[in-house]
C-alpha positions in Angstrom: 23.7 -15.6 -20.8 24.9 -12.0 -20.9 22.2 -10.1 -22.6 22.4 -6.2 -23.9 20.6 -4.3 -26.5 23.8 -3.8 -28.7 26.7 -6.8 -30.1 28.9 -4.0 -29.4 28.1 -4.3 -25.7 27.9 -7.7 -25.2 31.7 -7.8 -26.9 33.1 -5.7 -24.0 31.6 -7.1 -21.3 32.8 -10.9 -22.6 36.5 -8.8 -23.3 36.4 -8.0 -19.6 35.4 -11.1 -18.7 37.7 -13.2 -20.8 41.0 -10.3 -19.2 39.9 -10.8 -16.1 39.5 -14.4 -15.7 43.1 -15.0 -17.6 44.3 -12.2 -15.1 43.5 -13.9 -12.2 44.2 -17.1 -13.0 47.5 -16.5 -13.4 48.5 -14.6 -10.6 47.4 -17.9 -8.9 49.9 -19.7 -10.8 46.6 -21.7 -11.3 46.8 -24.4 -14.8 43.3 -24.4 -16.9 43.1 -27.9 -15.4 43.1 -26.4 -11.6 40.6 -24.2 -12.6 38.2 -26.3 -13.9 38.7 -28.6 -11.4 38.0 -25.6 -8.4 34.7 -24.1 -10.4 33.3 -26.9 -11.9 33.7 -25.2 -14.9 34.9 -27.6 -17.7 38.5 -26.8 -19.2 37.2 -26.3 -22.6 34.3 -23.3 -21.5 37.0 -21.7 -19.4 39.4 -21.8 -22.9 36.3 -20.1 -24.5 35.9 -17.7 -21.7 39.9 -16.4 -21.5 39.7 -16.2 -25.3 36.2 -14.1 -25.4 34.8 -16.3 -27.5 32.1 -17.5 -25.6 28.8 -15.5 -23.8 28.8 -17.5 -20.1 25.9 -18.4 -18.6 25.2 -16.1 -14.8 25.7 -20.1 -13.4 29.2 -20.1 -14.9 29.9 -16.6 -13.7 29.2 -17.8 -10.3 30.8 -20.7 -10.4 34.2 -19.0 -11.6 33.6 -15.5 -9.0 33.2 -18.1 -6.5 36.7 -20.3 -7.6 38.8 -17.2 -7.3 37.1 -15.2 -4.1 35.6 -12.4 -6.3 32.4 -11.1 -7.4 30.9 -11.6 -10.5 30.8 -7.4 -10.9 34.5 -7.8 -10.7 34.8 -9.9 -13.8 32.8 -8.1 -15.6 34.5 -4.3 -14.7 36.1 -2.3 -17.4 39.9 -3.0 -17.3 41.4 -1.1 -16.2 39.0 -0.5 -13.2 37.6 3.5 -12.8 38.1 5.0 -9.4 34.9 6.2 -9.5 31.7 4.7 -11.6 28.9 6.3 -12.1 26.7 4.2 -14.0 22.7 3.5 -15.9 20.7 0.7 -15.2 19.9 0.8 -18.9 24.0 -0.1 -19.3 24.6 -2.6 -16.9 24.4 -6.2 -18.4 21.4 -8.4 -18.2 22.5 -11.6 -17.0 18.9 -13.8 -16.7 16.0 -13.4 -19.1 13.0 -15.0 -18.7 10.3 -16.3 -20.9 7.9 -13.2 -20.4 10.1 -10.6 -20.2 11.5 -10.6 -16.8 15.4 -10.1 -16.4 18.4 -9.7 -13.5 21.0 -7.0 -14.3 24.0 -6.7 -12.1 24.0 -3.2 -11.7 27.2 -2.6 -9.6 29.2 -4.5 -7.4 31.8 -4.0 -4.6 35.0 -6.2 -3.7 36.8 -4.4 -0.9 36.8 -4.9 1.9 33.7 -6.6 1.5 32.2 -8.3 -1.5 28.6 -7.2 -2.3 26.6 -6.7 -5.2 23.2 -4.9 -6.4 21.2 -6.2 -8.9 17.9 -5.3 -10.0 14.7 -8.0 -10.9 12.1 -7.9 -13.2 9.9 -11.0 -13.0 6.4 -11.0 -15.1 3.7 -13.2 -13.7 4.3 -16.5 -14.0 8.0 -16.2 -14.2 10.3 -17.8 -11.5 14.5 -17.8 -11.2 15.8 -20.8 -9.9 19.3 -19.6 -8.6 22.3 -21.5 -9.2 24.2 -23.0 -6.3 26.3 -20.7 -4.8 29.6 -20.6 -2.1 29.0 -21.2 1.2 27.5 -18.4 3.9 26.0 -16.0 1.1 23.3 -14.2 2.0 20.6 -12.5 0.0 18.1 -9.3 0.7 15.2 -8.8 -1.6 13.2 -5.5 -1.4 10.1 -5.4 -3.5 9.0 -2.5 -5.1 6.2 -3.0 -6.8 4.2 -6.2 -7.7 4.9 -9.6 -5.5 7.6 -11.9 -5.2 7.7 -15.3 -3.9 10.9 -16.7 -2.1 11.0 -20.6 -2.0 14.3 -21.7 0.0 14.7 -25.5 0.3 11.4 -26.3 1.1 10.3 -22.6 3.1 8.3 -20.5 0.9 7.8 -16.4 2.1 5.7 -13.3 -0.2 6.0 -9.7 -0.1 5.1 -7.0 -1.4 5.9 -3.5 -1.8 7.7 -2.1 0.5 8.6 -5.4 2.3 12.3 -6.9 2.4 13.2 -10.4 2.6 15.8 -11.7 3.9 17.3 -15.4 3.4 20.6 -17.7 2.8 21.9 -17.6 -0.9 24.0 -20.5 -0.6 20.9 -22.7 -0.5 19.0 -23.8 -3.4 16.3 -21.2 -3.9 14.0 -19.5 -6.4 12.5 -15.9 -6.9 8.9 -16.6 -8.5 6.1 -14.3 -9.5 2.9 -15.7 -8.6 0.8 -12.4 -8.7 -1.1 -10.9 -12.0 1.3 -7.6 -12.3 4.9 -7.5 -12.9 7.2 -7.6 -9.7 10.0 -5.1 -9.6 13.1 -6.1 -7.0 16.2 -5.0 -5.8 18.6 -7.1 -4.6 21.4 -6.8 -2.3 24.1 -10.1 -2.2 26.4 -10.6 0.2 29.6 -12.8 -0.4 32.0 -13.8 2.0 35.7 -13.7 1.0 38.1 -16.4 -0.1 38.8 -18.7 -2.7 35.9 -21.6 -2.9 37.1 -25.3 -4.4 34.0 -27.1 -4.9 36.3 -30.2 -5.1 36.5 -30.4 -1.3 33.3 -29.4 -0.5 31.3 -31.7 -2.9 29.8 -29.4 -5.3 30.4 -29.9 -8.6 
């Protein structure tokens, strides 16, 4: 769920969302129907989302990014969109909290001509992200500041620690667990290829 420190906050990030979403559909021509059906994403929670009247889950995020070939930064950028952005970590939007205090904040995000995004990770000990399914041919690069992190990709499990990257395929099921005694600190860079994704042909839903 998007997460923030203020109401206020949260209510312009969902705004954003809720524009962007209703923007993009319809320069599609796409129905609520044809967008549900592409993300997966039932028709009533994407009614919710284009009227901001609903906080999304980061899985429904990535679902609806994915339907429409965008980043998730995208659909959550101030409309209209600065030139330039010069941003705090403390301001950009928590998407993932965990139980003990860990989170992953999107802190910027890039859609031309490639589509990347930064996000930073806290994860306490004992905490572990299980990462949504994602669109095909993502890739993911952890770098570890401080503390340990444990990547777990379909059966493949790799540490590190700081000063160690990791990289691996994001369109596989994976998770990002802390199995150390101090907090891990993590940047992460994702890379997402372009196009539209319909998980009705490919078998995700």
């Amino acid at each position: 769920m998007l997460t923030d420190t203020t109401g206020e906050r949260v209510g312009e990030i969902t705004a954003a969302v809720a524009g962007h979403v209703r923007e993009l559909r319809a320069s599609r021509g796409w129905s609520l129907d044809e967008l549900a059906g592409r993300s997966g994403v039932s028709k009533g929670m994407v009614v919710q989302i284009e009227g901001a009247r609903t906080n999304p889950s980061i899985g429904t995020l990535c679902r609806i990014a994915d339907a429409f070939g965008v980043t998730i930064a995208q659909l959550l950028e101030p409309v209209p969109p600065r030139s330039v952005h010069v941003s705090h970590a403390e301001d950009a939007p928590v998407l993932w909290r965990g139980p003990r205090g860990g989170y992953g904040r999107l802190l910027r995000g890039v859609n031309h001509p490639a589509l990347v995004e930064l996000w930073q990770w806290r994860l306490a000990p004992g905490e572990a992200y299980q990462a949504p399914d994602n669109a095909p041919a993502i890739h993911e690069l952890v770098h570890v500041l401080s503390g340990e992190v444990t990547v777990a990709v379909t059966g493949s499990e790799r540490r590190a620690g700081p000063g160690q990257t990791l990289g691996y395929p994001g369109d596989r099921a994976h998770t990002l667990r802390n199995d150390g005694t101090e907090v891990a600190e993590l940047l992460m860079v994702e890379v997402i290829p372009g196009g539209e994704w319909d998980r009705r042909r490919s078998g995700h839903q």
